[in-house]
N, C-alpha and C positions, 0 to 999 in steps of 0.2 A: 368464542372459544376460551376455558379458562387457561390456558394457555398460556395465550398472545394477552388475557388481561392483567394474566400475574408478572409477562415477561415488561408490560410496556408500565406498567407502576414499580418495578423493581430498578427499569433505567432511568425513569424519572425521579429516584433518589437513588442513583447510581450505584444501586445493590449488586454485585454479582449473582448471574442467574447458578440455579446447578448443572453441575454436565450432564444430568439426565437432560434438563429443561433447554440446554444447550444443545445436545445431539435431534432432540422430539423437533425443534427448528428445523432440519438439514433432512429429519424425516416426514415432512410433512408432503400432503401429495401437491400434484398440478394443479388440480382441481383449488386449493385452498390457499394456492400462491400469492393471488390478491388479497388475500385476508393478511398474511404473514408482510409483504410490502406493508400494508396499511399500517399495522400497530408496528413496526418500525419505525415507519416514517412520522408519527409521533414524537417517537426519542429523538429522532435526527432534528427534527422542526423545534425541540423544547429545547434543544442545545445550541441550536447554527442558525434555527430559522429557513428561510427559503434561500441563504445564502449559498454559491459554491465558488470554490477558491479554485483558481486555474495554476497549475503550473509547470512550468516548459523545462525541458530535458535536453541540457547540450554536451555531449559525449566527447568530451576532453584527447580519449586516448581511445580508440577501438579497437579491437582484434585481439592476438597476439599475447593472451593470456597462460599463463603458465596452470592453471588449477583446475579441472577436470567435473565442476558442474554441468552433470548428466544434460539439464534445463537451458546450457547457456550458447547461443550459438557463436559467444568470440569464446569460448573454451578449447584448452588444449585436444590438437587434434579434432578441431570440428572442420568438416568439408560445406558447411554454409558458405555460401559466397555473397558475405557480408563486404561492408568496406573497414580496408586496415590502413591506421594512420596512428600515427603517437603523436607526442602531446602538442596541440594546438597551441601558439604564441595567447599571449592574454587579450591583445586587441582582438585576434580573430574571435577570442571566446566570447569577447564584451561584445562586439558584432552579433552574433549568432543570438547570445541573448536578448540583446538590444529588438529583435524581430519576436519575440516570445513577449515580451513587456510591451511592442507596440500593438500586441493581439489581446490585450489584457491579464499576462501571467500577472500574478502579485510574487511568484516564488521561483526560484532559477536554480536546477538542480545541478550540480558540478559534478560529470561522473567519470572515471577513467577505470579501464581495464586492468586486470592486474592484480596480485595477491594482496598487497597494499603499498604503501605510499613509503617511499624511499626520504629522509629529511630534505635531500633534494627537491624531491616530488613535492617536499610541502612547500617548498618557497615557490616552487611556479603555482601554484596551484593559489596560494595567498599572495603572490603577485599578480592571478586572476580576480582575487576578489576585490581585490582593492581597483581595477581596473572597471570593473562591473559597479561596484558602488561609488567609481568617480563620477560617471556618466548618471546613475540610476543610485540615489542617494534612500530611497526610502525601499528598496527592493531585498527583498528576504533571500540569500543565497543560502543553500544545502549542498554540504559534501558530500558525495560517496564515491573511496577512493579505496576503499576491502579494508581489510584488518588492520589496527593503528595500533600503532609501538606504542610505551610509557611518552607521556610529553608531547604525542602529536597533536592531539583533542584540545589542548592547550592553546597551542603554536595555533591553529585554525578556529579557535576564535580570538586570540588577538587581534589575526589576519582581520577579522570580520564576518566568519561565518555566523551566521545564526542556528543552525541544526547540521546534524551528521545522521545518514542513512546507512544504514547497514539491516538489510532482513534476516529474521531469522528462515524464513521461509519454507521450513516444512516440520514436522515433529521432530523429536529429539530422537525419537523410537525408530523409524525411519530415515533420519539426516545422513546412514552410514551410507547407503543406498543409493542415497542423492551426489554424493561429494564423497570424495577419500584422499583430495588434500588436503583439506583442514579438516575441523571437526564443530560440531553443536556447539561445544564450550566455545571456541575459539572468536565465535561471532556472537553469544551470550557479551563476553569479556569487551568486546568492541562497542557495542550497544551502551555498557554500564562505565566505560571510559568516558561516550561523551557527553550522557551522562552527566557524571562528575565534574567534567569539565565546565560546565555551564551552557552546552551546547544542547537546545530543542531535539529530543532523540527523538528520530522517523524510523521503524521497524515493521515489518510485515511480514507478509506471506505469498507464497504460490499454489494456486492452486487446479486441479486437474493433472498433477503426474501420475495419478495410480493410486492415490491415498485413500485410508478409511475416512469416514466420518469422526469414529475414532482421534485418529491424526488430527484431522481439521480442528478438532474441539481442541484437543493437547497445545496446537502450536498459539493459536488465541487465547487461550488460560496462559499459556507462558508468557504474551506477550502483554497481556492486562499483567502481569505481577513484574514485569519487567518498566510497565508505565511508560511507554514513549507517549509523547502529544500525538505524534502522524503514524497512523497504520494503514501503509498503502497494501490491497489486494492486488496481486497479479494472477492471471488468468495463464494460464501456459499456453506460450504460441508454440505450437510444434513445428523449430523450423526443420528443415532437409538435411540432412548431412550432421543430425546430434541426437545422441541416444535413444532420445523422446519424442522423436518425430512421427511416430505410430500413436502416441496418446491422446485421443480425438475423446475425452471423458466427460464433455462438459456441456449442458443444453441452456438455454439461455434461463430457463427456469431455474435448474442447478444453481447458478450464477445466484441468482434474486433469493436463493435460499441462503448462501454462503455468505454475502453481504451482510442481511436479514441479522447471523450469528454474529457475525463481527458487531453489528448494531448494537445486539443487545448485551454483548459481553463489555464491551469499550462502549459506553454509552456518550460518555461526553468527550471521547479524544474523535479526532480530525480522522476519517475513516475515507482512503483515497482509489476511487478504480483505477488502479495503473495498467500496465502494458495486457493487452489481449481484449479488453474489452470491443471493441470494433469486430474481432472475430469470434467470442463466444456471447455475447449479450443482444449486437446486431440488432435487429429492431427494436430491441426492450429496453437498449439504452435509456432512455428518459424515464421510465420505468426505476431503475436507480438511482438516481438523481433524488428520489424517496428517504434510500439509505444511506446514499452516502453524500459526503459535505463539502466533496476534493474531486477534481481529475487532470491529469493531463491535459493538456493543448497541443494538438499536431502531433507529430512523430515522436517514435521511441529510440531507446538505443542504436538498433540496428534492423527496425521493422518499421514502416510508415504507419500512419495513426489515420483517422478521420480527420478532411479538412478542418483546418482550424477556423475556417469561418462557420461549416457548419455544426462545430461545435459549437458557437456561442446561439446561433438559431435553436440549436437542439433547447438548449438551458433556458432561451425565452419561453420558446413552444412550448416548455412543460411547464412553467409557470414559476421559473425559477431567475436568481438576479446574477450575475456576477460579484463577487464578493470585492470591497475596492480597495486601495491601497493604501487608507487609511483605517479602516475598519480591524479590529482585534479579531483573528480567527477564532482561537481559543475563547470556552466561556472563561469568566471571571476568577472563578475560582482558580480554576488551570493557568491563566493570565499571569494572576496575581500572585501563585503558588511558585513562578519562573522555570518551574522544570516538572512539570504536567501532577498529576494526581498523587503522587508518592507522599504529598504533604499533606493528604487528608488526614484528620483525625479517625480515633475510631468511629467515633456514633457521625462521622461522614458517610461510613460505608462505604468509603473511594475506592478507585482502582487497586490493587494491591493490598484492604484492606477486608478481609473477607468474614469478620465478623461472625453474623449467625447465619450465614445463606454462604457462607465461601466454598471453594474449590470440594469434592469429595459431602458436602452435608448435603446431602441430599433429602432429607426431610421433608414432607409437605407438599414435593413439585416434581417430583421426577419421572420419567416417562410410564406410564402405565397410573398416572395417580391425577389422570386429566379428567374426574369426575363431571359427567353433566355435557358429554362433546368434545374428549380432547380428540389430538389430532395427531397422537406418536406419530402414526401412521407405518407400523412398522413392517407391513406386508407389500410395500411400493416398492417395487422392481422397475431398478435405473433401464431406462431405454439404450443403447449405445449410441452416442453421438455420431452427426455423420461428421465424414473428416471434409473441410472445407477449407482444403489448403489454396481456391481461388485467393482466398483473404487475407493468406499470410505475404504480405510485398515487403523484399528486401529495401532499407532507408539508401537512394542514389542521390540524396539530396540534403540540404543545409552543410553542420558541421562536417567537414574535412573533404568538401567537394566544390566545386565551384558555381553550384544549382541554388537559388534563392529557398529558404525553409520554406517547411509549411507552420504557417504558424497566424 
């Protein structure tokens, strides 16, 4: 397909595709979904290799949120019957991780409920990191603690952070829809804080609330010109008792296309299947593991995950290593550059560097311009997913309980 051959030589010199050639991705059919896997999984193998990077999720503060994400089941006023607990001491959290790193995480995501982080907030929080790297000296700790004042991004990596997450997680054209306590800007601004700070930026997306394709392409362009190294995809669990709990949008194909774009848009950043994969991807799992280079280990925030043992079976099965804890995720260039592709030059073509293929030039590639077999495919009518709320299991176990993790 000329397509997938102009998309998978354009990630291999990490050109930016067009949004045409970005949307004709997310339109292609079922029928031609292994084809779209394949020339992904190109770019992913010419960046990472057969490597995937695990890493573990320990929920600092749960519940009990003041800010009104439609997506979020500890959001204000949500009737999920998650568990609520504030903030764990440091040895518990060193504990909790200490079981993520004995399952193979390389990476310990520090994440607390909440608008953001009180200066308070940051000294526990940086008396957790320093707790977690007494024990576990070579282990990559990630904050995500919501929106960060002047100076916090700072204070958290003196502490020892290595990255800060904050997703943008849906379009800018959309986000009002999504959230009406904060705004788009508001977590743009967080994102380019740590940033600045010296801190590995982790940003993402959700996907399956109700979005266009449209959307899908907008928040992945923003977040290639934003350049985080980590772009975790989240799948929307729809729990019980939060706005979204009727959005069953997503078929496991769907999934393998939306990857597929991320691939080709962020060719060489860390591209991670975060929470929901276990209930939209389900057997195909291995399947992604093609496109993407990251995932979780065991449970989520407030949802349990796929055993963490047979996550690591899954990763052999498909023919894939665990990534180790001396190995450099990032390729070289991004390594060496300390704060992911922002420091390409022009004739790099990098991330954020959009040259003569950037955002809007559509020229040459754009959907309807797939001479010789393309694949727009723009007459494919989405199925409606079924809703398999079997899948969605509230987390009764690890952090802030007295149940061994899964990990």
């Amino acid at each position: 397909m000329d397509l997938l051959n102009t998309l998978v030589d354009k990630g291999l010199r990490r050109e930016l595709p067009t949004r045409d050639e970005a949307l004709a991705v997310l339109a292609t059919s079922d029928d031609d979904v292994l084809d779209v896997v394949a020339a992904a999984g190109k770019v992913r193998r010419h960046w990472f290799g057969r490597r995937v990077k695990l890493n573990y999720l320990v929920n600092l503060k749960s519940g009990l949120c003041p800010e009104d994400c439609s997506y979020c089941s500890q959001r204000l006023g949500s009737k999920a019957e998650i568990l609520k607990y504030s903030w764990l001491k440091p040895d518990q959290a060193s504990q909790a991780a200490a079981a993520g790193l004995a399952g193979g995480a390389k990476r310990v995501c520090l994440v607390a409920s909440g608008r953001g982080p009180t200066d308070r907030d940051v000294d526990r929080v940086s008396d957790t990191i320093k707790a977690i790297k007494d024990q576990h000296e070579n282990v990559e700790v990630c904050a995500c603690l919501g929106l960060l004042s002047d100076g916090q991004a700072e204070r958290l990596r003196e502490a020892g952070a290595d990255a800060y997450n904050h997703n943008l997680n849906t379009s800018e054209g959309t986000y009002g829809d999504i959230t009406t306590t904060h705004t788009y800007a508001d977590r743009v601004d967080t994102v380019q804080k740590a940033h600045a700070a010296g801190l590995s930026a982790c940003s993402g997306l959700i996907a399956g609330m109700g979005e266009s394709d449209e959307d899908l392409v907008d928040v992945v362009y923003a977040l290639r010109e934003l350049d985080p190294d980590s772009v975790p995809v989240n799948f929307l669990i729809p729990f019980e008792g939060t706005p979204l709990a009727k959005e069953w949008n997503l078929t496991p194909q769907r999934c393998l296309r939306i990857l597929a774009m991320v691939r080709f848009v962020c060719p060489d950043a860390e591209v991670r299947i975060a929470g929901g994969r276990e209930v939209h991807l389900r057997t195909m799992q291995p399947l992604a593991l093609n496109l993407a280079n990251s995932i979780f280990l065991g449970d989520y925030l407030t949802s349990e995950g796929q055993a963490g043992k047979a996550d690591l079976e899954m990763i052999a099965d498909a023919g894939f290593e665990v990534e180790g804890a001396g190995e450099v995720t990032l390729p070289e260039h991004r390594a060496a550059a300390g704060a992911g592709c922002g420091a390409h030059t022009d004739a790099d073509a990098g991330c954020g560097s959009h040259g003569d293929a950037g955002c809007g030039s559509h020229e040459g590639g754009g959907c309807g311009a797939h001479a010789g077999g393309g694949v727009c495919g723009s007459a494919r009518v989405e199925v409606p997913a079924e809703a398999r709320t079997d899948l969605v299991a509230v987390r009764r176990r690890g952090a802030g309980t007295d149940l061994a993790p899964n990990a």
